[in-house]
C-alpha positions in Angstrom: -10.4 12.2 8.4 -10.1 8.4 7.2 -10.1 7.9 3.7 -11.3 5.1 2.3 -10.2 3.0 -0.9 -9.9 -0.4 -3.0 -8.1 -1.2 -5.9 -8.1 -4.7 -7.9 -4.6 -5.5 -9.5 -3.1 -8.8 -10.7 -0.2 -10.7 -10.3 2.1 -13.3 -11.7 2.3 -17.5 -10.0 -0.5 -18.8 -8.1 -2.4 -16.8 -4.8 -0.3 -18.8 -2.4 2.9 -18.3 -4.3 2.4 -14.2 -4.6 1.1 -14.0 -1.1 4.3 -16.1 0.1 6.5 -13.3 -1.8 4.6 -9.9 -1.1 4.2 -10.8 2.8 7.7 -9.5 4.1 7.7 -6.5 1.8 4.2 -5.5 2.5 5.0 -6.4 6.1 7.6 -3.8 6.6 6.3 -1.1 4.5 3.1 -0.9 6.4 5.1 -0.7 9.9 7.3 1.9 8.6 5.3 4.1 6.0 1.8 3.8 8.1 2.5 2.1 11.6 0.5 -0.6 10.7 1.1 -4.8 11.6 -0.4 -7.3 10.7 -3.2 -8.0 12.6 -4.0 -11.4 11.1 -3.2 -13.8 8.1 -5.0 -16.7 6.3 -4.6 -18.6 2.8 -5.9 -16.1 0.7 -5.3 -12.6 2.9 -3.5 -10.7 5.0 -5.0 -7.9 6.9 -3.2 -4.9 8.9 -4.7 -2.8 11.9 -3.0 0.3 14.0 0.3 -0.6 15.8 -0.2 0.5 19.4 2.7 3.2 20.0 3.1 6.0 21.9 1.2 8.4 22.3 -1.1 6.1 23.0 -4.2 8.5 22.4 -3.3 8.9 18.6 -3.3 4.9 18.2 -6.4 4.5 19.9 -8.0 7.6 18.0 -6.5 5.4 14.6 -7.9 1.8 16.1 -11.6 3.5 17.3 -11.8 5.4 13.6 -11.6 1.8 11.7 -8.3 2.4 10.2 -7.3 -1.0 8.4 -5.6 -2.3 5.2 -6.9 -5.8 3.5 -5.1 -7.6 0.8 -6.9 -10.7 -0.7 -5.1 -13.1 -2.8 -7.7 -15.1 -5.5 -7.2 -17.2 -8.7 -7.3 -14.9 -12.0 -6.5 -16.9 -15.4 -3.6 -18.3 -14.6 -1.8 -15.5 -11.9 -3.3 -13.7 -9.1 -5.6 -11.2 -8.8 -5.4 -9.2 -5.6 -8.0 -7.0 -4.2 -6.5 -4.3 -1.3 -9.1 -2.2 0.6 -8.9 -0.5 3.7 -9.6 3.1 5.1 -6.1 4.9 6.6 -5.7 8.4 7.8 -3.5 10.9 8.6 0.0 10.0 8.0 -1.1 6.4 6.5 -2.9 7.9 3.6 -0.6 7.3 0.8 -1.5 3.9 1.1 -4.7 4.9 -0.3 -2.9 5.6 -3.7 -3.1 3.2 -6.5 0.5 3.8 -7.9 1.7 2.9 -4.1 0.1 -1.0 -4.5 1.3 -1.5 -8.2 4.5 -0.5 -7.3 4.5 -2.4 -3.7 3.1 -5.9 -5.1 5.8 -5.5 -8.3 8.4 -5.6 -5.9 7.3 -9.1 -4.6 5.1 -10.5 -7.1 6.6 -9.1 -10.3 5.1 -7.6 -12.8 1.5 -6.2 -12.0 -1.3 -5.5 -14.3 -3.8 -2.8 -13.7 -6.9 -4.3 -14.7 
């Protein structure tokens, strides 16, 4: 069963600046921790959906159940606060961990604070 989250951290430099550095890592850690891709992109988010793999029936069962992963990128006294929702199942669900995003967004961004 999907479970569903959201978590609000912040970041170091300015929205476009930490989006521009978490994009590649967050990128390849959804395709290979949750078989996710990026489904779409724009100056303040990025948002990831199902990949479609084989077997085909598991995807479609992951797509139909509203599996999906937002980050949003906003203006926070002087860094970045970044809000990342989504609902993930199965496999994908340590993505609905806290400690997973600090840790992920420290690795592009720098140093995160838990607000």
């Amino acid at each position: 069963m999907p479970q569903s989250f959201s978590y609000e951290l912040s970041v170091a430099g300015s929205p476009a600046d930490a989006q521009a550095r978490v994009q590649a890592a967050v990128t390849d850690r959804m395709r290979q921790t949750a078989k996710m891709r990026l489904a779409s992109q724009d100056s303040s988010s990025l948002s990831f959906r199902p990949a479609w793999g084989w077997p085909l029936l598991a995807a479609l069962f992951r797509v139909v159940g509203g599996e999906a992963v937002k980050l949003s990128f906003s203006a926070d006294n002087g860094g970045t606060h970044v809000t990342v929702s989504g609902k993930v199942g199965g496999g994908a669900e340590k993505l609905a961990n806290r400690d997973f995003w600090a840790q992920m967004l420290g690795t592009g961004a720098g140093r995160v604070r838990e607000d």
